[in-house]
C-alpha positions as CSV (number, residue, x, y, z in Angstrom):
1,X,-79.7,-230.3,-154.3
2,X,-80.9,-228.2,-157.5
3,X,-79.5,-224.8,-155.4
4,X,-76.1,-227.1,-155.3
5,X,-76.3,-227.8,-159.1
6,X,-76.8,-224.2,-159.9
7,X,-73.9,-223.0,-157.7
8,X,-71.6,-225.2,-159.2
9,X,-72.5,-223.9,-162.8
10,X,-72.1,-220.8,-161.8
11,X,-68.9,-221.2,-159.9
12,X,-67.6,-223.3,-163.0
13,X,-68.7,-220.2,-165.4
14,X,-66.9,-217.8,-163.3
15,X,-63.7,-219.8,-163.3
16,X,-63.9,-219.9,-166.8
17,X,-64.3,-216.4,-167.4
18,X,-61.2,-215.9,-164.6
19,X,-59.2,-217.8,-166.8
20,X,-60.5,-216.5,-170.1
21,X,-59.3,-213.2,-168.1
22,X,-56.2,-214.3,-167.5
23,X,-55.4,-215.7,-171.1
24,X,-55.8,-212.5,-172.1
25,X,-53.7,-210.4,-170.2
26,X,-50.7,-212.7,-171.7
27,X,-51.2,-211.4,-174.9
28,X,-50.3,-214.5,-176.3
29,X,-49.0,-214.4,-179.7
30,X,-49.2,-218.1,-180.7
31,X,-52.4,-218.8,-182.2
32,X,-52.9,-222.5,-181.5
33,X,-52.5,-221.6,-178.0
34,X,-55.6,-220.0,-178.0
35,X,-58.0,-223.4,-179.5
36,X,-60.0,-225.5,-177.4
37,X,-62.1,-228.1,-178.1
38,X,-62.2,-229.8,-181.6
39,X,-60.6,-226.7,-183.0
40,X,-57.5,-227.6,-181.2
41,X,-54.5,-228.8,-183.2
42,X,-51.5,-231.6,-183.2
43,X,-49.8,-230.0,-186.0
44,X,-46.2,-229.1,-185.6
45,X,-46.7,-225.8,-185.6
46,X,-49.0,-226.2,-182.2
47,X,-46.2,-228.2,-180.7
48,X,-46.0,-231.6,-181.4
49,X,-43.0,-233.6,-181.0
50,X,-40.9,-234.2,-184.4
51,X,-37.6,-236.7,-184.8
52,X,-35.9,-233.8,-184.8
53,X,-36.8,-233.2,-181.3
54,X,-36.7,-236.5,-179.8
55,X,-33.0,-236.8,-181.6
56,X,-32.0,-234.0,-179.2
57,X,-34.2,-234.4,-176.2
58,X,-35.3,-237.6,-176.0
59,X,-32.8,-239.5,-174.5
60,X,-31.8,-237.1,-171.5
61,X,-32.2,-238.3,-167.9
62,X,-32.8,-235.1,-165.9
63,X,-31.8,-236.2,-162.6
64,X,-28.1,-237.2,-164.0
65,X,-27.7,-234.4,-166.4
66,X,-29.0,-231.4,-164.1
67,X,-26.3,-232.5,-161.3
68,X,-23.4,-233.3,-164.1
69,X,-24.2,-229.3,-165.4
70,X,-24.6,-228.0,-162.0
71,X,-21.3,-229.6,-161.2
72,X,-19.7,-228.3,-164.3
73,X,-21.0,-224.6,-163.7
74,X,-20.0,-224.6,-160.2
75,X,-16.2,-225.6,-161.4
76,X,-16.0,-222.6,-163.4
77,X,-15.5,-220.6,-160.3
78,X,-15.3,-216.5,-161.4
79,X,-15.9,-217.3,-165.0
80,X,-19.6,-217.9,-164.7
81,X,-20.2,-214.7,-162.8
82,X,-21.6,-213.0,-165.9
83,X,-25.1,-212.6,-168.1
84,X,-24.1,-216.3,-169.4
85,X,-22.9,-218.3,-166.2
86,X,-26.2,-216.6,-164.5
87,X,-28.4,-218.0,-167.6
88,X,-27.6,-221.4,-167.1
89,X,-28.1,-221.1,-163.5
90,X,-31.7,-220.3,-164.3
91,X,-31.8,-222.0,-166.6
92,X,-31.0,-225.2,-163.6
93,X,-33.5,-223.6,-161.5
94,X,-36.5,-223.5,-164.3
95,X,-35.7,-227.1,-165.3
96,X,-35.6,-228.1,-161.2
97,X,-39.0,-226.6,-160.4
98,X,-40.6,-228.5,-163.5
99,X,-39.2,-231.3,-162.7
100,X,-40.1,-231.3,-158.8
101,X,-43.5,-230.8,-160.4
102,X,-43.8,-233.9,-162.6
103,X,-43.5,-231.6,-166.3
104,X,-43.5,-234.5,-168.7
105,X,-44.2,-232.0,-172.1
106,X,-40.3,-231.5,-172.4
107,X,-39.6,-228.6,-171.0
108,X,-37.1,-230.1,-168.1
109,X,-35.1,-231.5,-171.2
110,X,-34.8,-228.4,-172.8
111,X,-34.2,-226.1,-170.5
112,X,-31.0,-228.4,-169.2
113,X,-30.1,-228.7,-173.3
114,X,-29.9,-224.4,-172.4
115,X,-27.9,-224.9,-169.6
116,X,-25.2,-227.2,-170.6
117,X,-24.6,-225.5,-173.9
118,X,-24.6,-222.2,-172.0
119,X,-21.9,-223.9,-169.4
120,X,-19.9,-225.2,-172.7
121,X,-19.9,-222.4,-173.8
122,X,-18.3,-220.5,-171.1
123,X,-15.7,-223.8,-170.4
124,X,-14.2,-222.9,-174.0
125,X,-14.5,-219.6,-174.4
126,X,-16.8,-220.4,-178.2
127,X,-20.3,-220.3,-179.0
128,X,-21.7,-217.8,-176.6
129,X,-24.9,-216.2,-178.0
130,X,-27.2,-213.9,-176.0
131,X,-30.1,-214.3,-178.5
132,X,-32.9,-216.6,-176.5
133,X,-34.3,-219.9,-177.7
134,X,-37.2,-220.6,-179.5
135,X,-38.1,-224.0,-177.9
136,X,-41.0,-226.2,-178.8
137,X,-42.7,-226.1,-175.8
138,X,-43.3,-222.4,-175.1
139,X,-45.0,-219.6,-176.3
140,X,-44.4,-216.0,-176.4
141,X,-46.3,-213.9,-174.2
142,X,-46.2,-210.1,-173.0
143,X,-44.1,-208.5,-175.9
144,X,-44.4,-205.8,-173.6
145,X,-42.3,-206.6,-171.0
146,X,-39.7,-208.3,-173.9
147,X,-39.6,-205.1,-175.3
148,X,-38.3,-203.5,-171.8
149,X,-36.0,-206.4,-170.9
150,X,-34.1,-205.7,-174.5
151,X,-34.0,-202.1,-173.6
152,X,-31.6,-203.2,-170.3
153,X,-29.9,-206.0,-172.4
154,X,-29.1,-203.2,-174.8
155,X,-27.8,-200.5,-173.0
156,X,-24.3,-199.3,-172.6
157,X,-24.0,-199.9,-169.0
158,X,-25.5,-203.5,-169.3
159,X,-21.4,-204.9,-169.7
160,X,-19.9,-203.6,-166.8
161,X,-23.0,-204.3,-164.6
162,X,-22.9,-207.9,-163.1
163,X,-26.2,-207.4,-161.4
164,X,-28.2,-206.2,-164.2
165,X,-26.9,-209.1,-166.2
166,X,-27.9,-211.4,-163.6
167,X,-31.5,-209.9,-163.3
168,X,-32.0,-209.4,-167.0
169,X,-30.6,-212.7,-167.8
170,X,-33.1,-214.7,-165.4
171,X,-35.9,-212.5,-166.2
172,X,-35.4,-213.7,-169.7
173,X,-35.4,-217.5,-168.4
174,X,-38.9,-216.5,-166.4
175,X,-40.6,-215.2,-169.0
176,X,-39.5,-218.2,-171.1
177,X,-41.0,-220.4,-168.1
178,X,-43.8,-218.6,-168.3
179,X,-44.6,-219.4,-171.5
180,X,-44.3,-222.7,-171.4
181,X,-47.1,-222.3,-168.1
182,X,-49.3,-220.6,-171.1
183,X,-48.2,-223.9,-173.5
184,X,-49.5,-225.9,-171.8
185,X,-52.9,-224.1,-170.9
186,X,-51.6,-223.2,-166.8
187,X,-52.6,-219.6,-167.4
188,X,-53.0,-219.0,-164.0
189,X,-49.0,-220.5,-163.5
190,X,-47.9,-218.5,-166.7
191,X,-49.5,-215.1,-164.8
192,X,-47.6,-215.5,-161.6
193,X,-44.6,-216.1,-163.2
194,X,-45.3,-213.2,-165.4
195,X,-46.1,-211.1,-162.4
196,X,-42.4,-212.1,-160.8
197,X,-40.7,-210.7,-163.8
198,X,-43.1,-207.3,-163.9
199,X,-41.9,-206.9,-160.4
200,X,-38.2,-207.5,-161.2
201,X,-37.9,-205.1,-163.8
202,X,-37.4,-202.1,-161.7
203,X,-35.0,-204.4,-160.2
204,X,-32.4,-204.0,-163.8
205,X,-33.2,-200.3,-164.1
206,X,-31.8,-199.2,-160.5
207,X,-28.4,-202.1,-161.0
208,X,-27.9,-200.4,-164.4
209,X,-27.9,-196.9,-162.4
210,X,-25.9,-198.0,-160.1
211,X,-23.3,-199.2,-162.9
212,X,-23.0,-195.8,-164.2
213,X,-19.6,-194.2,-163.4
214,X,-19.5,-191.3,-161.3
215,X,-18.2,-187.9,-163.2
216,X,-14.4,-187.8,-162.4
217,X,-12.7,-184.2,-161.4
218,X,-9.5,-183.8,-162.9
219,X,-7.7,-184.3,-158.9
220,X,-10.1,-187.7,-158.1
221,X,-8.3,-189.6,-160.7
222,X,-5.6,-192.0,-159.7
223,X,-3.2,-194.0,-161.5
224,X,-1.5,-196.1,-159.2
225,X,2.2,-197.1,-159.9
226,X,0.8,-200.8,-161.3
227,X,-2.4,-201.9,-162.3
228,X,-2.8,-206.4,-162.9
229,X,-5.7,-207.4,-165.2
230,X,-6.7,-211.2,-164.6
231,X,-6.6,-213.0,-167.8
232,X,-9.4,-215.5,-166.8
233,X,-11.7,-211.6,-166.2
234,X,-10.4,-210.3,-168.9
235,X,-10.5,-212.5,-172.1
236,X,-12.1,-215.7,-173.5
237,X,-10.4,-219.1,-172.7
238,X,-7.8,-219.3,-174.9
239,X,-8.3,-215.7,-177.0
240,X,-5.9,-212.7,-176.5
241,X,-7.9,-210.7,-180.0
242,X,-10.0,-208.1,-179.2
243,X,-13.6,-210.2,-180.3
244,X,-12.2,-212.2,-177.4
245,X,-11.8,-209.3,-174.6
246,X,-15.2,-210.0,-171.7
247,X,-16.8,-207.3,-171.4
248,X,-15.5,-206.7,-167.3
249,X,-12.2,-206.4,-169.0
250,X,-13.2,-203.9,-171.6
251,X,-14.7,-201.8,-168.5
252,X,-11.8,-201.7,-166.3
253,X,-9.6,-200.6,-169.4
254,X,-12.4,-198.0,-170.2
255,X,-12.0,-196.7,-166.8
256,X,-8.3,-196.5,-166.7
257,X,-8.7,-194.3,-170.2
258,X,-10.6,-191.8,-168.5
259,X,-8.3,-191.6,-165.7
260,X,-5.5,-191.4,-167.6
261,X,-6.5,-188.3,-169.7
262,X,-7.0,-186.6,-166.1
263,X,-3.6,-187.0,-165.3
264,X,-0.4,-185.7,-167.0
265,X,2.3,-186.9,-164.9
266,X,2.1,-190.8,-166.9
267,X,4.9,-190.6,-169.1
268,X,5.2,-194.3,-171.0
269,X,3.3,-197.3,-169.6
270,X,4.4,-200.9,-169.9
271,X,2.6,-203.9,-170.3
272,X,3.6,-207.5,-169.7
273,X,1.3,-210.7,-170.3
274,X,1.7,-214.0,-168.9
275,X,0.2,-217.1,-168.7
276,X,0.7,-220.2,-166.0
277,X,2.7,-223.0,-166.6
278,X,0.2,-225.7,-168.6
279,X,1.4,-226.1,-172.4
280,X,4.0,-225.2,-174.3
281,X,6.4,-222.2,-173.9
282,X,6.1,-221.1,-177.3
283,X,2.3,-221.2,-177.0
284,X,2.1,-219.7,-174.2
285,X,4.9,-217.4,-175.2
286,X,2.4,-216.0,-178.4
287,X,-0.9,-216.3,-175.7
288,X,0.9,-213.8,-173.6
289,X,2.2,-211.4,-176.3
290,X,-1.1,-211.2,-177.9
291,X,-3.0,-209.9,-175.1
292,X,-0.7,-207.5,-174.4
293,X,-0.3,-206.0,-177.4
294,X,-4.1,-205.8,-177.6
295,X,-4.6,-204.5,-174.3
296,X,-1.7,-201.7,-175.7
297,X,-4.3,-201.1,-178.9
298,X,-7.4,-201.2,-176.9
299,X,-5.7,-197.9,-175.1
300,X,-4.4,-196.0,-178.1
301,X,-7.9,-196.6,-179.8
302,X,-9.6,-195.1,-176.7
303,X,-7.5,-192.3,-177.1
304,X,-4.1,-192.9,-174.9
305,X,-1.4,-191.5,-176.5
306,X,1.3,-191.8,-174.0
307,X,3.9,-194.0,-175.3
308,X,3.1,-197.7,-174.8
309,X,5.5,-200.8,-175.0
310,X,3.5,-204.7,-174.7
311,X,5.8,-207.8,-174.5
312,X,4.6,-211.7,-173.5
313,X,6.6,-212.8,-170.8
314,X,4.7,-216.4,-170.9
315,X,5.1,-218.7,-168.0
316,X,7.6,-216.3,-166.6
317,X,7.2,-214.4,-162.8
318,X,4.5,-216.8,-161.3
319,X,2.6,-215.4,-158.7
320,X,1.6,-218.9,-157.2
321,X,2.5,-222.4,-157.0
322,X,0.3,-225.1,-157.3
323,X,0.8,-229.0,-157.6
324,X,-3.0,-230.5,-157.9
325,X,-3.2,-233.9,-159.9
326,X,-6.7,-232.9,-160.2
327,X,-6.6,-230.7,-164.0
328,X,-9.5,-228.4,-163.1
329,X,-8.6,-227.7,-160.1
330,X,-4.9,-227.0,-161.3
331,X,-6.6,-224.8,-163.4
332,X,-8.0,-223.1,-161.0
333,X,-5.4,-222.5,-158.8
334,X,-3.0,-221.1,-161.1
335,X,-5.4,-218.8,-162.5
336,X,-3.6,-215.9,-160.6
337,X,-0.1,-216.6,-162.8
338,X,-2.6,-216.0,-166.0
339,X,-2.9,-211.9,-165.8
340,X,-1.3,-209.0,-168.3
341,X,0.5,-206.3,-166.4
342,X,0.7,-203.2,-166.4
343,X,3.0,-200.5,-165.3
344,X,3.1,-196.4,-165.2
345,X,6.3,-194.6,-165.2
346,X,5.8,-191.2,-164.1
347,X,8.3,-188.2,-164.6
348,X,9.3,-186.4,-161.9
349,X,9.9,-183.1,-163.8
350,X,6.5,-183.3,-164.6
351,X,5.2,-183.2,-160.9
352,X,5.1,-179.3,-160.6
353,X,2.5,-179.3,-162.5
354,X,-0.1,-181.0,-159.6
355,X,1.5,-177.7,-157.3
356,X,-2.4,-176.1,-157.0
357,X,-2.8,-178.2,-154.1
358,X,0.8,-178.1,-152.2
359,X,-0.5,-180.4,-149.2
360,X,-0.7,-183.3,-151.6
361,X,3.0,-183.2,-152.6
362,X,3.4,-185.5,-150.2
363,X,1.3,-188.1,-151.2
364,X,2.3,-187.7,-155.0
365,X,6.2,-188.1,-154.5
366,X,5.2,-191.2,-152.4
367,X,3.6,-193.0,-155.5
């Protein structure tokens, strides 16, 4: 029975020291984290609930509001296929694990709080941020690997690349998780969250090298005879400025830059907007000029200096028909009517000029 004594002192001083262990390797940086005992706080600073918080937190049902968001994010359709619409998806996952594991600290609350004003955000086009939280119940932990996931958020190739966005953007969430796990004194939780994200990162560094565009030879590059932008792809709900341009659309248009300083047979291009049929023609009208004539500047500031003309042709040339007495998903369905146009016109006095390689006449003349 003594023997059994001692090996359970020892067992429960090894643990200790595993955990101790495993603390460290966090590096966490909050301090009251780190007390135990009677040195241990309830100060605000170590996390303890204000009437702030429970103003915002405290009367959420996470059952109801996880589903209503989910639903809501869902219903967005392409729109959430980006770093944001991906966040809040983690953001739902984070908040589903705690909850299937009893969290009662308030984490579940704010992490759907992230979530539904991440999906807001995205149904209005407003308020999109891609700075993180700083939420009461989490510390920070392994500056190291935040230092690395803002070196993939901030590179050059991180707009165009869905999948990066995707990985950095639930990475972020993870880590975020994981510091809750440390919070709450689950260092061994924290570490094998932290672990999933070490693991991961590898993960943004090949997406982002797969993002980057291929040198193009001068004979690769191909303007076809029309090129249709998707509105809902290419701007903010309800934006046709520039500050309102996504960041898929600004790549597309970067790539059609390129290709059209590789050609010279482009001799004027023209570009119509439109939107679908919901509001007013006047509106909708200005909504379509505007995004055409800044898709026109967005060219001539990269450089273009063929001859560009950009008209709003509203409601006009519908592509498809729809008659749902559900709004969203009338919405939805005529998202293929909201789209700017354009158009290359192509001299054929010009075309001599592409004689180094005779077989592809042809072809050219065909276009």
């Amino acid at each position: 029975m003594k023997y059994s004594l001692i090996a359970l002192a020892l067992a429960a001083t090894l643990a200790g020291c595993s955990s101790n262990a495993t603390r460290d390797r966090l590096q966490i940086q909050d301090p009251t984290v780190l007390q135990t005992g009677f040195s241990a706080t309830q100060s605000q600073a170590a996390g303890a609930v204000t009437p702030q918080w429970i103003d915002t937190y405290g009367g959420i049902k996470g059952g109801a509001l996880l589903d209503a968001v989910q639903g809501r994010l869902q219903a967005l359709g392409e729109r959430k296929n980006n770093y944001f619409g991906d966040k809040a998806q983690c953001w739902l996952n984070a908040a589903s694990a705690e909850r299937y594991s009893h969290d009662n600290w308030g984490f579940v609350q704010e992490a759907l709080v992230q979530a539904d004003r991440l999906t807001a955000a995205l149904e209005t086009g407003q308020g999109l941020s891609v700075d993180n939280p700083e939420l009461r119940t989490a510390s920070v932990i392994r500056p190291d690997l935040w230092k690395q996931i803002l070196q993939a958020k901030t590179s050059p190739l991180f707009p165009q690349c869905q999948e990066a966005q995707r990985l950095t953007a639930c990475s972020e969430v993870e880590m975020i998780h994981a510091g809750h796990e440390a919070w709450t004194r689950n260092f061994e939780k924290s570490q094998l969250l932290v672990d999933g994200v070490e693991k991961g990162l590898p993960g943004i560094s090949a997406a982002l090298a797969a993002c980057t565009p291929p040198p193009t030879a001068h004979d690769d590059a191909v303007i076809p005879p029309k090129m249709t932008l998707q509105a809902d792809a290419t701007f903010k709900f309800d934006r046709g400025d520039l500050g309102g341009m996504l960041p898929t659309g600004k790549a597309k248009l970067d790539q059609l830059i390129r290709d059209l300083k590789q050609v010279d047979d482009v001799t004027a291009i023209r570009i119509d907007g439109y939107t679908d049929r919901l509001g007013s023609d006047s509106y909708n009208r200005q909504l379509s000029s505007k995004r055409a004539e800044t898709v026109k500047r967005y060219l001539q500031n990269g450089g273009v200096t063929t001859p560009i003309s950009a008209r709003g042709r509203g409601k006009d040339n519908p592509v498809v028909e729809c008659h749902d007495a559900n709004r969203q998903a009338l919405i939805d369905c005529l998202a293929a009517n909201r789209r700017v146009e354009l158009e290359f016109v192509r001299s054929d006095a010009q075309k001599p000029v592409q004689k180094a390689k005779p077989q592809q006449e042809p072809n050219e003349r065909a276009q």
